[in-house]
Steps between C-alpha positions, in 0.01 A plus 500: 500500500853572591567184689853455671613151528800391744823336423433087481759429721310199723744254516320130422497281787532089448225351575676240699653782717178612525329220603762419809438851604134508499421152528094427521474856725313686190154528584396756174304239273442777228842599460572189265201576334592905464819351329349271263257822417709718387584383140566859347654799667241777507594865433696548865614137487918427504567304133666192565885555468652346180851463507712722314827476362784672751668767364863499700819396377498177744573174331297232593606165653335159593681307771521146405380428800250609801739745689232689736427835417169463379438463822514848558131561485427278773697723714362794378179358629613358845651825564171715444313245682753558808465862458147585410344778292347799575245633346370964570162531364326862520141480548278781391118536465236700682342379863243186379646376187603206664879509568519295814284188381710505160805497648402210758319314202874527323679372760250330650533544853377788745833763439291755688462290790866335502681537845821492317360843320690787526414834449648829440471870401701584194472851330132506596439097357430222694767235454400145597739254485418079550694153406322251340643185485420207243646175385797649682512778301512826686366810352528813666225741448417868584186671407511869438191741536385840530212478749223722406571503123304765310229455733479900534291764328762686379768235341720740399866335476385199713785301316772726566583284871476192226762683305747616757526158651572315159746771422693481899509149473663545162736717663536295811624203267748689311650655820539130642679426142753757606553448841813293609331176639294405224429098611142634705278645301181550561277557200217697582413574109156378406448254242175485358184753598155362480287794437108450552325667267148599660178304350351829325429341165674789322814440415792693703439798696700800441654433841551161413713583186724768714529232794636272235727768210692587863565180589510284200913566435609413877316155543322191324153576516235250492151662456212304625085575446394488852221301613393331160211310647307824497499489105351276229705346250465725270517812673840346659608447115437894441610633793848314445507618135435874604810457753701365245378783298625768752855339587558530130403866428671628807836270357494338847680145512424204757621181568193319405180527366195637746432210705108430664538434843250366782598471845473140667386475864617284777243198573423419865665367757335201487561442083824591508676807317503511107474881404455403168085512491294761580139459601144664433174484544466300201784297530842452469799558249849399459752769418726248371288499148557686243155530383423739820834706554871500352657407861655159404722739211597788787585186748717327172659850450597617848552149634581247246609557199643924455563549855906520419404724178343747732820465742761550199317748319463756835857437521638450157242782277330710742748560761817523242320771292422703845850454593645626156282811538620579866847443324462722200321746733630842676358408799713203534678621843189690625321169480759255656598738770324407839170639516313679757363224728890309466665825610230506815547169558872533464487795758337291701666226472814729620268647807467173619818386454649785634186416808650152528850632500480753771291285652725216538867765548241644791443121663875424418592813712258491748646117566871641495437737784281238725770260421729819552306577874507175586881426450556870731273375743713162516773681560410744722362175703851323447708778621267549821576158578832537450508777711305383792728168461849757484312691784467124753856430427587781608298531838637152520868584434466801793320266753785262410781779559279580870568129549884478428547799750317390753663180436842614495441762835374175721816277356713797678266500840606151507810486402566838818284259781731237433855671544349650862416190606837292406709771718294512790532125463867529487484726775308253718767252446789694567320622860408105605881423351624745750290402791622137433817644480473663847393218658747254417771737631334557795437113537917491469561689727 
């Protein structure tokens, strides 16, 4: 089988940073024991690095002393803790393979039923997106699917919405590479696709191998054999060898092997929540052993242990090569230039803004001429006032004029009466002057 294995670029964490960051919070008693298990790498396994010699022309030095750098890691690993990962896994299987209760079983809580779940229409997919958050450690996950995946009769190019979207956000990532502000990316690319491959027994359908030659170049694909529990052993043995089989002869490459899977349920309320068993009427098994299903290696490869293979190798193999062939391609400029849907929203984006504009010049005027009516009507109000005030003094000024004249006309009635009276006066003394006159020259004589 063609088998594609990532880069081994995990960086080893000390145990004793480890340990402070995790502390006695890890509640997974198998995963010590899916450690110690693994004593040779299988066919899809990452060798254990050995080192090699380095090639440049630096000269090595020891410091004599401890100086600090070798510290460096411990950064390195503070920082992603701050930050976080995220994590874009595409999702695709028919109606009733069992999706949902893998992907709750993986991450074992209710993603589905989250209230911080978030969901959204991309292209035709449903993209989910949900934080988890453990031992501090945030990871960032969004769950991609096509709802109603070659459920029809007719499933004739069912993958070409798959296609489109792998290939936009391809696209959409390069044009954020060239834009000026580079420091908020979002990364919408996927990084691993677990395929279900229905539980027919037969190897790969013919739409299984088309589903997967179109898609194999543009995303880490994981294949999975759907609901194993409905096999025996040995029929699980074939029907994993005939899938194998097919991969090869259509020169098809995946990230792994074809992994078994069975679906874990939630347990009731009242026993708590484990979604690692799943019940029937005969009893009960747990998915966690690899004697019933391969989910402990798909949890070890999208989890713990290639989970920043599948991130480096979308960016570094897969999303490189697609970029050198938009590159080397004609349709370089008829790809990067804005599509349909960004002119119309573009357009729109100018309709409203021209909305909000004329909308706001329009309130902005009609404030200038209340503010505009208001003044005139102030004024008109101010000069009527002055007016009526100029128009008092006035009518006081004339009643004031009436008052000097009449003034001034009885000073000179006076003044006239007074003259009359002083000569008749005068005259009235010079007549009793004379009679006293006469009669002392009479008495004489």
């Amino acid at each position: 089988m063609n088998a594609v294995s990532g880069p081994s670029a995990i960086y080893d964490i000390p145990a004793n940073i480890r340990q402070s960051q995790e502390g006695n919070s890890v509640n997974d008693e198998d995963y010590c024991s899916d450690q110690n298990q693994q004593a040779e790498p299988t066919l899809y396994d990452t060798p254990k690095s050995t080192p090699v010699a380095d090639p440049s022309p630096w000269r090595t030095i020891k410091p004599l002393e401890y100086v600090g750098f070798s510290r460096l890691p411990d950064q390195i690993y503070r920082k992603a803790v701050r930050v976080g990962f995220e994590l874009n896994v595409l999702v695709l299987g028919e109606p009733g393979v069992g999706k949902n209760s893998l992907i709750n079983s993986l991450f074992k809580a209710n993603i589905g039923g989250s209230k911080y779940h978030q969901n959204e229409m991309v292209e035709g997919l449903r993209r989910s997106e949900v934080c988890l958050r453990e031992n501090e450690v945030n990871l960032k996950l969004r769950l991609v699917e096509l709802p109603g995946f070659a459920a029809n009769i007719d499933n004739r190019d069912c993958w070409k919405p798959i296609v489109d979207y792998l290939d936009s956000q391809f696209i959409q990532y390069m044009k954020q590479e060239n834009s000026l502000l580079r420091s908020s990316i979002v990364d919408h690319r996927p990084h691993v696709c677990l395929y279900f491959i229905p539980p027919t027994g037969h190897g790969l359908r013919q739409l299984d191998v088309e589903i997967i030659k179109a898609i194999h170049e543009k995303v880490n694909i994981v294949p999975l054999l759907a609901k194993a529990d409905s096999f025996t052993i040995p029929e699980l043995s074939n029907f994993r060898s005939e899938v194998v089989s097919d991969l090869n002869l259509n020169n098809i490459s995946t990230f792994s092997e074809p992994l078994a899977m069975i679906g874990g349920e939630m347990k009731s309320a009242t026993e708590g929540f484990d979604f690692l068993e799943r019940s029937y009427p005969w009893g009960t098994i747990n998915i966690q052993k690899e004697e019933y299903c391969d989910f402990s290696k798909l949890r070890n490869i999208l989890l713990r242990e290639r989970t920043l293979d599948l991130i480096e190798r979308t960016h570094n193999v897969i999303y490189q090569t697609h970029r050198a062939n938009l590159l080397t391609s004609l349709n370089y400029a008829q790809v990067m230039k804005p599509t349909t849907s960004e002119l119309d929203r573009i357009r729109t984006m100018q309709i409203n803004f021209d909305q909000i504009l004329n909308a706001k010049v329009g309130k902005r005027q009609n404030k200038l001429y209340q503010l505009k009516v208001s003044e005139e009507e102030k004024y008109q109000a101010e000069m009527g006032a002055l007016q009526e005030e100029k128009r008092k003094i006035d009518e006081k000024r004339r009643q004031l004029q009436l008052l000097k004249q009449d003034h001034e006309s009885s000073e000179q009635v006076v003044l006239g009466t007074n003259d009359s009276s002083v000569h008749n006066q005068m005259d009235i003394s010079r007549n009793i002057f004379g009679l006293v006159s006469t009669l002392r020259r009479t008495k004489k004589k």
